[in-house]
C-alpha positions in Angstrom: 0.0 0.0 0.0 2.8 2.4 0.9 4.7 1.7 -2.4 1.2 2.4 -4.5 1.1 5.6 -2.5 4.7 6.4 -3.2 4.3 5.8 -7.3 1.2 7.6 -7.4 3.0 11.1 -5.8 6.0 10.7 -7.9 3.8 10.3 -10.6 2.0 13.7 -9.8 5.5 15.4 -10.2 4.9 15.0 -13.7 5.0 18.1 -15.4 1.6 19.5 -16.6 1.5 18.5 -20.9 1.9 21.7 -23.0 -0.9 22.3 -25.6 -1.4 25.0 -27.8 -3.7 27.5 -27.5 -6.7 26.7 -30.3 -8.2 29.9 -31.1 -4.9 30.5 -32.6 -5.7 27.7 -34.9 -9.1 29.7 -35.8 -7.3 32.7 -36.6 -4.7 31.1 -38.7 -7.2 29.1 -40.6 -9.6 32.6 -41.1 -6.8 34.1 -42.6 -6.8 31.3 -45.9 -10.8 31.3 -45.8 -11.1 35.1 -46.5 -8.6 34.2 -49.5 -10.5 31.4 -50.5 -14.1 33.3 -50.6 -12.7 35.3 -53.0 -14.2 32.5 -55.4 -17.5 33.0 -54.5 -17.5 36.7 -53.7 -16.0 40.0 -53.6 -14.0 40.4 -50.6 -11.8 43.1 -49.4 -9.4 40.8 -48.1 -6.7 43.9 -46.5 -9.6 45.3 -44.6 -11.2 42.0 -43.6 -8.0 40.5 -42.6 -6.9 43.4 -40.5 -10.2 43.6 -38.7 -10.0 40.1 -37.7 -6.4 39.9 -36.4 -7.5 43.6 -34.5 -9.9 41.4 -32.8 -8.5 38.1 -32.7 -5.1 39.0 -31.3 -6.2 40.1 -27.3 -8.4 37.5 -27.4 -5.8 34.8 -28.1 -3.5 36.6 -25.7 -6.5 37.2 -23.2 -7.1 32.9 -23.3 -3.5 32.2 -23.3 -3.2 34.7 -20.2 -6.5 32.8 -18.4 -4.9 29.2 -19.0 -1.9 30.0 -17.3 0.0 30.5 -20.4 3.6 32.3 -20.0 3.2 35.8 -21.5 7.0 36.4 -20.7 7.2 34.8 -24.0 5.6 37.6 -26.0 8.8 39.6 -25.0 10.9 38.3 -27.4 13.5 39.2 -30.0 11.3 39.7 -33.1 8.8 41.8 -31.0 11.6 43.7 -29.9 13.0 44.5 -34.1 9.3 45.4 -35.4 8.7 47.8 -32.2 11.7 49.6 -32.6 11.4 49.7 -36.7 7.7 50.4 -36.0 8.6 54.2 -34.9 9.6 54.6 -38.7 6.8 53.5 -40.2 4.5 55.5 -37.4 6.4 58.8 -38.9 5.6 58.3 -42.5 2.3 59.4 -41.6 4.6 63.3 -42.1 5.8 62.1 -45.4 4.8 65.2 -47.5 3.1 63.0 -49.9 1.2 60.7 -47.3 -2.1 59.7 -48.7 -3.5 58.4 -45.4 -5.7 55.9 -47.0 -2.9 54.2 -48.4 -0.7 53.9 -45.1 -3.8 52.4 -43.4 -3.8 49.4 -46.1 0.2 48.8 -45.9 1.0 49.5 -42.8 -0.3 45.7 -42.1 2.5 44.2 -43.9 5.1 46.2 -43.2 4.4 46.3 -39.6 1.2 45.4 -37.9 1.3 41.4 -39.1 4.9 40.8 -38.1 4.4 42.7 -35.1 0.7 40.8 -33.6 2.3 37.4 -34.6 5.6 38.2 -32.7 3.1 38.3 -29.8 0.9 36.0 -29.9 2.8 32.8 -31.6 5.9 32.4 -28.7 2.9 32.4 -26.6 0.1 30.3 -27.8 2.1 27.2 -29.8 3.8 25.8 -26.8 4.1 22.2 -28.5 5.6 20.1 -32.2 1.7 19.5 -32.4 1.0 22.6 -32.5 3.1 23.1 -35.5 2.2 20.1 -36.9 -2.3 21.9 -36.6 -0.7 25.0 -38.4 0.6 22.8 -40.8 -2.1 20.7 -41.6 -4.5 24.0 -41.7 -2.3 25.6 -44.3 -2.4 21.8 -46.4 -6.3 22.0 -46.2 -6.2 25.3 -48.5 -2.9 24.4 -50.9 -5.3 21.5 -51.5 -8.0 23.5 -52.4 -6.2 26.3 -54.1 -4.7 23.2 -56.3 -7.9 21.6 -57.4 -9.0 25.1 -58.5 -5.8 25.9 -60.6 -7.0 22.3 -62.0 -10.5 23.4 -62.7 -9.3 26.6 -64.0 -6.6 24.7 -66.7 -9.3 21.8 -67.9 -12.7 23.9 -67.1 -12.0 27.4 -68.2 -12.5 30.7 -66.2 -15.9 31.3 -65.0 -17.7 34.7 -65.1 -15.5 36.5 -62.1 -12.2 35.6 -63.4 -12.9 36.3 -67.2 -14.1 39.7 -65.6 -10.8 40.2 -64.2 -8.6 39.1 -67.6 -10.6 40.5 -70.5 -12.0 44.0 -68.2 -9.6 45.0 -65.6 -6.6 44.4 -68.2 -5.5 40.8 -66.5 -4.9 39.0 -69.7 -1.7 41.2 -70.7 0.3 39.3 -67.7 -1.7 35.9 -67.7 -2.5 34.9 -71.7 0.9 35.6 -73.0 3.8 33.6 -75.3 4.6 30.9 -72.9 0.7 29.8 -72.7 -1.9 30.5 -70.0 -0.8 31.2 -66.4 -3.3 30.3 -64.1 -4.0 31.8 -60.8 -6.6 29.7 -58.8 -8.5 32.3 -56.6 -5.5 34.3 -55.9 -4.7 38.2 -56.6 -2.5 37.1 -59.7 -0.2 34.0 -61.0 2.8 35.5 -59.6 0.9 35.1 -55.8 -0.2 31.6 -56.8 2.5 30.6 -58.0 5.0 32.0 -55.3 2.6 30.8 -52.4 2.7 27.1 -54.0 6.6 26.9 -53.9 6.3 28.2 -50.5 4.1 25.3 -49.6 6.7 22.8 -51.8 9.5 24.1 -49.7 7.5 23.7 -46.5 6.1 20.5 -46.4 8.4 18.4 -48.2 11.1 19.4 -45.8 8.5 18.9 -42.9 7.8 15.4 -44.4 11.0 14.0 -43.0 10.7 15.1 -39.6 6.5 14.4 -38.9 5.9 11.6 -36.7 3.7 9.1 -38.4 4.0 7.3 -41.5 1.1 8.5 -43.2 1.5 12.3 -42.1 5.0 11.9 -44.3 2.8 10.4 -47.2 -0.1 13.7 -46.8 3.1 16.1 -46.8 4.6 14.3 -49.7 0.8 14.5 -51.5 0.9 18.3 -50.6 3.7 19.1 -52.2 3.2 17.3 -55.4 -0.3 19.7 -55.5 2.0 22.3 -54.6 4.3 22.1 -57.2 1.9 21.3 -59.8 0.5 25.1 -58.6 3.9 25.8 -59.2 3.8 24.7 -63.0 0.8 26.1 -64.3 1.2 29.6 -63.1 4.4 30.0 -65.2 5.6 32.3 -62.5 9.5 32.1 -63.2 9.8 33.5 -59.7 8.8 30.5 -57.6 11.3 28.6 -59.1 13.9 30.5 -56.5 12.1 29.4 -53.6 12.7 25.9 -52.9 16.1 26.6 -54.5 17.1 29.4 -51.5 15.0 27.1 -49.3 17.8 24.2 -50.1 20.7 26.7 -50.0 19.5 27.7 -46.6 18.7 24.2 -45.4 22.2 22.6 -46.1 24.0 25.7 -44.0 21.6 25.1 -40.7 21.3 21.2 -40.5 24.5 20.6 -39.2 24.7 17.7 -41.2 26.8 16.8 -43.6 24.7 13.9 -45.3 22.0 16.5 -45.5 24.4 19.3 -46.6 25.9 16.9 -49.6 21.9 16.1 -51.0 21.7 19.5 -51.2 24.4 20.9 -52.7 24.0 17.9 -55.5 20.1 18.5 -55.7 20.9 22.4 -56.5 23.5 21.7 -58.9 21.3 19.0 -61.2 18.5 21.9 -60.9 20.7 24.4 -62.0 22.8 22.4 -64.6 19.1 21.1 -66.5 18.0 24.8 -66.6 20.5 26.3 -67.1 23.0 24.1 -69.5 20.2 21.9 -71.4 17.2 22.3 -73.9 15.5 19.2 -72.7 11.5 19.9 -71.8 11.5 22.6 -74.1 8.3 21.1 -75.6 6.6 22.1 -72.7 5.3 25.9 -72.1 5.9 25.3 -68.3 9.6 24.0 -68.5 10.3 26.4 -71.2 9.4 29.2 -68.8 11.2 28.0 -65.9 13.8 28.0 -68.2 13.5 31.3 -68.7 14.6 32.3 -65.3 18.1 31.1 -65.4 19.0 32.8 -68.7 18.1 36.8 -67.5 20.0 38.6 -70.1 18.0 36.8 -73.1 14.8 37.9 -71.3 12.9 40.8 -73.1 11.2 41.3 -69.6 13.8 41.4 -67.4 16.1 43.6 -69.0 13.2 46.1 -69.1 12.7 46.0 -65.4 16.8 46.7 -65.7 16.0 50.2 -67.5 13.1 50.9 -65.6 15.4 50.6 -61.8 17.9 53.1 -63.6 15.2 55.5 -64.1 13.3 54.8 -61.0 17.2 55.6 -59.4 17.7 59.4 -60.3 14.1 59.9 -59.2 14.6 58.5 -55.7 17.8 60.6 -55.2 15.9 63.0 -54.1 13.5 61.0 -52.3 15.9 59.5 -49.1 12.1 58.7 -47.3 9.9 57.6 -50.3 6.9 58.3 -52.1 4.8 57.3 -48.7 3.1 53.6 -47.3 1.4 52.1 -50.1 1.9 54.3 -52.9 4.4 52.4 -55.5 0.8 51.7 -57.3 -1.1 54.4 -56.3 -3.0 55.5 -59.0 -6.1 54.9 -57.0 -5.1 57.2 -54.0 -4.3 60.3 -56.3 -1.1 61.2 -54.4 0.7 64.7 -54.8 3.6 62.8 -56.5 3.6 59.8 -58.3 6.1 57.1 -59.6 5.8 57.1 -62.9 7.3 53.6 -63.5 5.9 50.6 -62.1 7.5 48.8 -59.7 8.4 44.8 -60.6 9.0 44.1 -57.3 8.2 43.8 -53.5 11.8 44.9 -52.4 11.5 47.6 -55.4 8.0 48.7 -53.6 9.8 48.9 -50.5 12.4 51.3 -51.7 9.9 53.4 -53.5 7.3 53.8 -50.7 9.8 54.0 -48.3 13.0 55.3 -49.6 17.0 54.3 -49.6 16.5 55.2 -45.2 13.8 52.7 -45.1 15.1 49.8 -47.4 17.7 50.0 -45.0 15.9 49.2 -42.0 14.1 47.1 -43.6 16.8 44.7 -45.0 18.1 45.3 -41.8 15.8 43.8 -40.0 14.7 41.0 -42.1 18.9 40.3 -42.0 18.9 39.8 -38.4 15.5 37.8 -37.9 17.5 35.3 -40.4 20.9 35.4 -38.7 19.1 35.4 -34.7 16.4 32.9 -36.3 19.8 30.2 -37.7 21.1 31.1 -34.5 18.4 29.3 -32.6 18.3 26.7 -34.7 21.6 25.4 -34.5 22.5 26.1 -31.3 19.1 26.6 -28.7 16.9 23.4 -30.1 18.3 20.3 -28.8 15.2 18.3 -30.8 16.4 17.1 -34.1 12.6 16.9 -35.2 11.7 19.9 -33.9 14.9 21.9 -35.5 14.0 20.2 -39.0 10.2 21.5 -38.6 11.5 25.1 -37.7 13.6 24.5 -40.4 11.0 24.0 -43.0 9.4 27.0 -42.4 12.4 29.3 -42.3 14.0 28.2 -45.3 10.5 28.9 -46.7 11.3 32.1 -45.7 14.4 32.4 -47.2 13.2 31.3 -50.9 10.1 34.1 -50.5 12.3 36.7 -50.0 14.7 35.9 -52.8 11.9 35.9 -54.9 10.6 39.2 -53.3 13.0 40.7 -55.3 12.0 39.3 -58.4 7.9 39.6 -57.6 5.3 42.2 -55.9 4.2 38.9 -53.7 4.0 40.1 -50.4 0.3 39.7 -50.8 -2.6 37.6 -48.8 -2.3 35.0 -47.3 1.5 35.2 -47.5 2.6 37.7 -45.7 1.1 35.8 -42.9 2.3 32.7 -43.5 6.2 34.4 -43.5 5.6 36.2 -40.4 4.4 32.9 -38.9 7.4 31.0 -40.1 9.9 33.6 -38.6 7.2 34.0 -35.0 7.7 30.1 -35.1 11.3 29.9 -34.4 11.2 32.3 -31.2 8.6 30.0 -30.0 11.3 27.0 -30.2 13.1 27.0 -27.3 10.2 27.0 -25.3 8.6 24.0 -27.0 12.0 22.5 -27.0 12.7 23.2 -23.1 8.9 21.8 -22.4 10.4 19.0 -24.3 13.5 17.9 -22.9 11.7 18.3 -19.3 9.1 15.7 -20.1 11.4 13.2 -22.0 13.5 13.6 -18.6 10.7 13.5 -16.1 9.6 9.9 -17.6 13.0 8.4 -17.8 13.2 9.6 -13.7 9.6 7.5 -14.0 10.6 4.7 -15.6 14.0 4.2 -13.2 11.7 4.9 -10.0 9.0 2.0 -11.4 12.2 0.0 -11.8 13.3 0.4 -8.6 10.0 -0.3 -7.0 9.9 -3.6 -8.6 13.0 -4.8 -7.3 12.5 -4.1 -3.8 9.2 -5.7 -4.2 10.7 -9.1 -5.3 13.5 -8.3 -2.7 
């Protein structure tokens, strides 16, 4: 009776399991429905979007807070970069050319998305399943977003999307020499098509780090949709993705098998594109292709010109145009770019000037650096670093092809800021961890020992 009584107090010294906070789950899997409605309906997905993380984000905070929850963890390197770069952002509200309207709609990416998620994510995933719920939320809509690039390619467009090829002007970026590039019920084919090799990178790295058998096989299945998004919306773009995802991979898995498959997987990508004609035949291949051999590109060598012009008009522009008006037209600024920009990182510069290019580049540079940082030397989980992984090399490819693309559009933005948010969270979940896996072996040796004496 007495030893019963002594396992069953050790036993309580067990410490308390670790789950994640669920209506974080709600408002990470709102963020792809309000994309996704976008099929049925007109939906102003900036102003939806921010309403619903203004609301969402104290509640999640609020629950995590009543449950016991550590909001110590909400104090944490990333909060600390977008607070401080915040201030700059606040002040371009003086920019003499500040069209108000427009700084309410980008201020969300810039800073208000990065900054909420900095919050609430250390705080609210606590566990690998966790990750794993984000993950399989964000599978649930590449699926979907696949089967409609599939309906759109076999089925044609239906009344909405011819609306926005053959009225608003879409068709002189999406029916052109290559073929057809199809953009499921995203903004455009470059979002699609960026999104899906964000999703490629993602889970097939994640695949090898899951737990069960069959979540390997759905991750594998996910990225094959993925990549076939990839394919059909002839974005050239996406093809640097998985590429810097790779890259980025072999230099934080301190391992050297893993290091060697990458560096052989990069060079037979690069070598097919680049040094071979083969797949030619096919309008997807042949605009991949298209990628690795810039300086033939009509395209790209006018986005050359353009960025020499755009230059001497900047000079005298250290600050920028003002939040959200690279492509403002519709806001009827004072002063207006007068070339388009082909580019995220190009808007960036222009909305923001040389000043806040810097910051930002600065602060995207360190998020990287302090983000590797914890991976190769704070997470002592081998499955846990490769699923942190998978989402920061995800990161890595986006903003490589940032510079090629305008894609820092919904849902991606939050799925980068999520990513970065993710890897702050880490040694947390991997202390939580290590405690548990320690606390049953101390278990299993005091069961042992009970056993003994009792045969004794």
């Amino acid at each position: 009776m007495t030893t019963t009584n002594s396992i069953s107090s050790q036993s309580a010294t067990l410490p308390e399991k670790s789950y994640s906070e669920s209506s974080f789950y709600v408002l990470f899997a709102l963020q792809f429905l309000i994309v996704a409605a976008g099929m049925f309906a007109d939906v102003k997905t900036g102003v939806v979007t921010l309403l619903l993380m203004l609301v969402m984000t104290p509640i999640v905070l609020i629950r995590c807070s009543s449950k016991g929850f550590d909001l110590t963890h909400a104090r944490n390197g990333m909060m600390t970069l977008f607070a401080v770069s915040g201030v700059y952002y606040l002040l371009q509200i003086g920019n003499p050319n500040n069209v108000q309207e427009a700084w309410n709609v980008s201020i969300t990416h810039y800073w208000f998305y990065p900054f909420a998620l900095s919050l609430m994510i250390p705080v609210a995933i606590r566990d690998r399943k966790g990750i794993e719920w984000l993950l399989f939320i964000w599978s649930v809509f590449i699926l979907i977003a696949s089967m409609k690039g599939y309906w759109q390619k076999n089925h044609g467009f239906n009344d909405r999307e011819r609306y926005f090829l053959f009225v608003l002007g879409g068709f002189r970026t999406h029916i052109i020499w290559s073929g057809i590039r199809y953009f499921s019920f995203f903004s455009d084919a470059a979002n699609y098509g960026v999104h899906s090799a964000m999703a490629l990178t993602t889970f097939a790295i994640s695949a090898f780090f899951v737990r069960q058998w069959w979540m390997k096989l759905y991750f594998i299945l996910i990225s094959v949709c993925a990549f076939y998004g990839i394919a059909i919306s002839g974005t050239r773009a996406a093809v640097a993705v998985p590429l810097a995802g790779i890259l980025l991979y072999a230099l934080i898995s301190r391992n050297w098998k893993s290091i060697l498959i990458s560096i052989i997987s990069l060079s037979a990508v690069f070598c097919f594109f680049y040094f071979t004609n083969i797949g030619d035949s096919n309008q997807y291949i042949r605009k991949m292709r298209s990628a690795f051999r810039p300086s033939k590109d009509a395209s790209y060598l006018t986005r050359v010109e353009n960025r020499k012009k755009m230059k001497e008009l900047m000079a005298d522009r250290p600050f920028g145009y003002g939040l959200g008006l690279s492509k403002g037209e519709r806001f009827a600024p004072k002063d207006l770019m007068p070339y388009p920009p082909d580019s995220w990182l190009v808007s960036v510069w222009v909305e923001t000037g040389i000043v806040g290019l810097v910051i930002y580049l600065l602060v995207h540079g360190v998020l990287f650096a302090w983000c590797s940082w914890i991976l190769l030397f704070k997470i002592m989980s081998k499955q846990l670093r490769g699923l942190l992984a998978a989402w920061l090399c995800m990161n890595a490819g986006f903003f490589v092809s940032a510079y090629a693309n305008d894609v820092m559009q919904y849902p991606n933005s939050i799925v980068v800021y999520t990513g970065f948010a993710l890897c702050f969270a880490g040694p947390y979940i991997d202390k939580t961890m290590q405690e548990q896996t320690e606390q049953r072996e101390l278990e299993k040796k005091k069961k042992k020992g009970n056993k003994q004496f009792l045969w004794a």
